[in-house]
N, C-alpha and C positions, 0 to 999 in steps of 0.2 A: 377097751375101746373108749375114748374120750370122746368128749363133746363132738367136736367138729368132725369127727370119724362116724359118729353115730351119725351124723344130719347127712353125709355124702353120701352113704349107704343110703337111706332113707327116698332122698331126693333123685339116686339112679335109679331103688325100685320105681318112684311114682312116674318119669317119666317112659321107662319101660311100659307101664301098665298103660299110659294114655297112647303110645304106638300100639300094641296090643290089642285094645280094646277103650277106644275112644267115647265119652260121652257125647252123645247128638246136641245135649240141651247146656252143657255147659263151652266156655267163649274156648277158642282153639288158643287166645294167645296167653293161657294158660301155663302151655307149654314154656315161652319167653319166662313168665314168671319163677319157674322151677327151675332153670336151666342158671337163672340170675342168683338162686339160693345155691345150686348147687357151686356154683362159680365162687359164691362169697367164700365157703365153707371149705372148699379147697385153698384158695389163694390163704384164708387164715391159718391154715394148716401148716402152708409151707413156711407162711414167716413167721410162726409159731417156733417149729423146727431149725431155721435160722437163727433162732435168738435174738428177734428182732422185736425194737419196742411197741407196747401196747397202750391205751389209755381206753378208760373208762368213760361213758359221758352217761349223766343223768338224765336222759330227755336229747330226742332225736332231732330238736331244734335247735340244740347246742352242736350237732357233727357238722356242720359246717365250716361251722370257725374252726373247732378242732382239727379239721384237715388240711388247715391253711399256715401250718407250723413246721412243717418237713415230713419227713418219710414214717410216717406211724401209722399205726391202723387202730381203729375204734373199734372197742370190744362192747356190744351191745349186749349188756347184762340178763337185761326185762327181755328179748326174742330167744337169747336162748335158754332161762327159765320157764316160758310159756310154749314153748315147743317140746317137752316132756310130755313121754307120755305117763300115766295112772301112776302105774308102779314106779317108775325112775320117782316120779315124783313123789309118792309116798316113801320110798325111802327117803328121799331129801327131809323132808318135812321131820322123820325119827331123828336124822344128824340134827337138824335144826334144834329141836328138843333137848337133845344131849350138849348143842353148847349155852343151851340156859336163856335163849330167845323165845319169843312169843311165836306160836302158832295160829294166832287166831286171825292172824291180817291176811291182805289180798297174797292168795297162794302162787297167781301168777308171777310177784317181784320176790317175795319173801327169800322163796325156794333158791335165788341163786347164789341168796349168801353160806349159804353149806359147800354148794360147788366151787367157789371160788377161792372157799378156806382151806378144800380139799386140793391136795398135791397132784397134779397130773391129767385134771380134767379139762379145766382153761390156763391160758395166759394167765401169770402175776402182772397186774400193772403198774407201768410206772409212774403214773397222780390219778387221779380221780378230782372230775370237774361235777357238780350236781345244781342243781336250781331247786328253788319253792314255787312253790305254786300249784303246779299242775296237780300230781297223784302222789301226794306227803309221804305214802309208804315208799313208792323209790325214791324219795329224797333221802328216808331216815335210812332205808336198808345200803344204799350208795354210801352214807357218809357213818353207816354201821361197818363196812366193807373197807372203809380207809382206815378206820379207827382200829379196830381188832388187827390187820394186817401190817398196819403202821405205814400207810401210805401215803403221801402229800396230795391235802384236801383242799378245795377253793369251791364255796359255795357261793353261787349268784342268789343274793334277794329278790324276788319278784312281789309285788304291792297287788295284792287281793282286790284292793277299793277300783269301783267304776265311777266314771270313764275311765279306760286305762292311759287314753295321752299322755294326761298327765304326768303320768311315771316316766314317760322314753326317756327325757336326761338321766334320770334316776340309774334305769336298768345301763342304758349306753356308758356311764362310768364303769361302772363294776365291769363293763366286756372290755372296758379300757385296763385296769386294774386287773380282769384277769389275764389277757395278754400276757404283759408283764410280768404276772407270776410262772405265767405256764414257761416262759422265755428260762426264768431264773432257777425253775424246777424239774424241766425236763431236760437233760443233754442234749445238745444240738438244736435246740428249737428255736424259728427265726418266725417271726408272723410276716407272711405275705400278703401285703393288701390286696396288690392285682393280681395273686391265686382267690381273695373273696371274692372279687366281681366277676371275675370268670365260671365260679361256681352259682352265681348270683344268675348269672346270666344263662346259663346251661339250664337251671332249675327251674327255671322260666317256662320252659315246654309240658315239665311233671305239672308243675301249677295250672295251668291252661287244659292238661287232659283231664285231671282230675275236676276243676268245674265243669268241663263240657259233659263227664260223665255223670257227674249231678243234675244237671241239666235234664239229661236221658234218660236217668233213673224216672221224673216225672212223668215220665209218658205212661198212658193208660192202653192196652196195659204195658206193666213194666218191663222191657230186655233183656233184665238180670237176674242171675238165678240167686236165692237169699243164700246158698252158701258163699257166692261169691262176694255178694254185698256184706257180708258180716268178718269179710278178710279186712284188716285194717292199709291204710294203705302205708306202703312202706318207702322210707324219704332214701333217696338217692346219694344224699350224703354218709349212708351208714357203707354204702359198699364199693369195694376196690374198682369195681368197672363201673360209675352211675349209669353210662349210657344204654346200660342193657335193660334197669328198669325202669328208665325215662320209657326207652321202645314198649316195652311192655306195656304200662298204663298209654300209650297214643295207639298202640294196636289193640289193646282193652277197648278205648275211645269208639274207634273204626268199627270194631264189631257191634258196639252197641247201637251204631248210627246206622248201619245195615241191616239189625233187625227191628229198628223202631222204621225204616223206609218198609218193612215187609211185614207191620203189624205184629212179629213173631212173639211169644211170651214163652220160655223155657217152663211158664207152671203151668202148661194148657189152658183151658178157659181162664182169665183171670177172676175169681169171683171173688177175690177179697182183698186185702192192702193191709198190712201193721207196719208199723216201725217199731222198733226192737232196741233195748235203750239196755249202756251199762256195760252190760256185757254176757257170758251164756257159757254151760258148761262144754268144754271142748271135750271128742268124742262121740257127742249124742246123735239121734240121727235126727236132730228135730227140723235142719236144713230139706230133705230128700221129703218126711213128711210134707212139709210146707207146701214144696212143689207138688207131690202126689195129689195134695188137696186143691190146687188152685188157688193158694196162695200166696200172692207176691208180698217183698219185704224189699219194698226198696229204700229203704234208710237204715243204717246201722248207726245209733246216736251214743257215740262214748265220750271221751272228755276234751280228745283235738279233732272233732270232726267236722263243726264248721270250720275251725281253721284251717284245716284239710280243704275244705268243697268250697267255703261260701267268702271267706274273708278276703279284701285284698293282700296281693304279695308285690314282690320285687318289680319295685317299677312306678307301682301304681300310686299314682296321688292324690288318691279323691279321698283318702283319709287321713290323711294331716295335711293337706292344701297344699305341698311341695315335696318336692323330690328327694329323700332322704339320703344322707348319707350310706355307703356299705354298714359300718357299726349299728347304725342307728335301723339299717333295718333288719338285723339279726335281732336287735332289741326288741322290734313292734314285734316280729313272731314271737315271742315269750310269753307276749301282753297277748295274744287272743283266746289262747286256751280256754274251753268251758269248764275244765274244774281248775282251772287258775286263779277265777273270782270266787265272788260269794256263792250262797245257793239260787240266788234273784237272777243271776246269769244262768244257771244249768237250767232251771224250770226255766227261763225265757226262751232258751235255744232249743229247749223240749217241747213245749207247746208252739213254737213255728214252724219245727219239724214236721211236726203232726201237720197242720194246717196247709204246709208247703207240700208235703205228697198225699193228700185227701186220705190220711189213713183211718181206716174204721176202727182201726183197737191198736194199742199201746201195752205191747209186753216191756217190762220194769223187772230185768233180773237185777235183785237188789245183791250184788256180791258181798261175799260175808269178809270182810276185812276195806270193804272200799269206803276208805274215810271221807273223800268230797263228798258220797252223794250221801252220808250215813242222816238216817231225819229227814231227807225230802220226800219220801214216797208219799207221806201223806197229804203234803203240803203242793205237790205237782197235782197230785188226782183233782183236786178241792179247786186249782186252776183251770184243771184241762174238763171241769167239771163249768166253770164259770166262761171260758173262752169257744170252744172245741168240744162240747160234749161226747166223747165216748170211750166203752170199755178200755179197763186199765187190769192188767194183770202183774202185781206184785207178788213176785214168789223169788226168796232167797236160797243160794246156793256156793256150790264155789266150782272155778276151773277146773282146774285139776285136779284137785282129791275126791274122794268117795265115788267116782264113777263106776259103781258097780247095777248088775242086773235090777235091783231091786230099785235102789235111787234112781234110773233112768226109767221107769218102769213110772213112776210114780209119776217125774217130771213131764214124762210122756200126758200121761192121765191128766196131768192139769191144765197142761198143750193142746188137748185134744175138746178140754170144753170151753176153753176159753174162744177157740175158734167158733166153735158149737154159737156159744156166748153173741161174737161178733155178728155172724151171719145173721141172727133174730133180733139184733138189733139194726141191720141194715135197712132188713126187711120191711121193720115198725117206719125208720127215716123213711127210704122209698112207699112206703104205705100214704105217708102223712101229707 
């Protein structure tokens, strides 16, 4: 069973289970969401089987342009390595070992370079486009993935330094220059400009659900269940129908606007707030605890999540004073990333995080291979100490390997006082 075989199986049991036997506390338009994965996963299947071409993109900011070049479909590397489960992934990680690669980096990108090397699990593709900036390990393991394979590679440079304006000419050549290349190295490839503003334009609606859901998230108490807020959100340019997860995130929208009109909070009494930074290992139950205890997690802070919620998009001109170009503003999305700058931007967008949804405590899963934030934990606390005083919980781990009895067991126990932790620090605040 290949990849895309395994996720179709997968995605028909879950939404089996939610006819079934529906959760009361989690959103119904859920459903949309699964329905959209299980859509992607089929359609890649069939043009798999076709013999139809494929392209890689490093960074889900890039699929836009890439679908503006004719009939191909974008093979998202990093969803379908982080969608393993335990053991798929522990095997991955032995093949990884045995082709003489490092193991120690972020296990959610690493892993896909085995799969890709392996014959019959995904597509081969025909170039691979990657960036800098954002999360260096899929930059290196994208352009590890061209190289070993022998694939035609076109890296965009993205400039770390703030303010990032400065760069848009910068970054807007190289999308001019990559065009060009992709023209002269893919078969049949024609870049369409008025297919960019049509997708420019369409994506306009995901952009606007997603702030208003930010927005909602603020409410006391929160609407949202923490598993649902710690789902990343997923851009509409990776999949063959956008329109079904534009619907998705505006019927996400909708229900969150219906239970902040009804007071409702999926974690019952709300007694607590974290934001939750980084990222967390997948599998745990520490979602379902949260809610059992009362506590809401309305911000999940990883590395494009203001870009995601907070920053302007398509359209908007109150941040370069004029109306950009299409090029030019595929370029500015590049430039927002939080781990695309220095570390002065991740602690800045973490300590206003904090501040913007009154959180009482700051879990800091410090991922064990994640190079942006590697050295800040200490240097964020020492902030959020000077700004925003409260509990920080730094505890390193990784996604997907080691999830066994013992290690969750443990993670649990640290989970369980750190909460402990917040609550008797509320307490002392409200006391004072």
């Amino acid at each position: 069973m290949n990849v895309f075989e395994a996720e179709i199986a997968k995605y028909e049991r879950r939404l089996a289970k939610i006819e079934q036997s529906p959760r009361p506390n989690m959103v119904k338009s859920n459903k949309i969401f699964y329905q959209a994965m299980l859509e992607d996963n089929r359609e890649q299947l069939a043009w798999w089987r076709q013999g139809k071409p494929f392209v890689v993109v490093g960074g889900s900011d890039l699929s836009i342009l890439m679908r503006c070049f004719g009939d191909f479909r974008v093979l998202n590397l990093v969803r379908i390595a982080d969608r393993m489960g335990t053991k798929k992934a522990e095997a991955a990680v032995e093949k990884l070992r045995a082709m003489g690669l490092p193991d120690f980096v972020c296990d959610r990108t690493i892993l896909f370079l085995p799969l890709a090397a392996m014959a019959g699990e995904i597509p081969e593709p025909k170039i691979v486009v990657t960036r800098t900036g954002g999360c260096e390990v899929v930059n290196n393991t994208t352009r590890t993935l061209a190289k070993t394979m022998g694939i035609p590679l076109f890296t965009i440079d993205v400039p770390f330094e703030d303010p990032h304006h400065q760069h848009l000419p910068y970054v807007t050549k190289q999308m001019e220059n990559l065009i060009a290349w992709v023209e002269a190295n893919l078969p049949g490839a024609k870049f369409d400009e008025k297919k960019l503003v049509e997708w420019q334009t369409a994506v306009r609606r995901y952009w606007a659900a997603l702030h208003d859901i930010y927005e909602l998230r603020k409410h006391v108490p929160c609407p949202d269940h923490p598993r649902d807020v710690f789902r990343e959100p997923m851009f509409p340019g990776q999949f063959p129908n956008p329109s079904l997860i534009i619907e998705y995130y505006e019927r996400y929208r909708d229900e969150l606007r219906e239970r902040v009109a009804k007071n409702y909070s999926p974690v019952g009494e709300e007694k607590l707030r974290i934001v939750w930074a980084i990222s967390g290992p997948y599998g745990s139950g520490m979602w379902d605890y949260l809610a059992q205890t009362g506590v809401a997690m309305p911000y999940f802070l990883f590395g494009s999540s203001r870009d995601n919620f907070v920053m302007p998009h398509y359209g908007d001109t109150s941040d370069y004073g004029r109306e950009l170009k299409p090029l030019e503003e595929e370029a500015r999305k590049t430039l927002y990333n939080s781990w695309g700058g220095g570390g002065e931007r991740w602690i800045r967008d973490s300590v206003f995080a904090c501040q913007e949804f009154k959180a009482d405590g700051l879990v800091l899963f410090e991922q064990t291979g994640c190079q942006p934030v590697l050295g800040l934990g200490q240097l964020l606390t020492q902030r959020l100490k000077e700004r925003y005083p409260i509990p920080v919980w730094s505890v390193e781990g990784r996604q997907l390997l080691g999830r066994s009895e013992g290690v969750e067991a443990e993670f649990m126990s640290g989970l369980a006082a750190f909460v402990n932790l917040c609550h008797e620090r509320k307490k002392v605040r409200q006391a004072a």
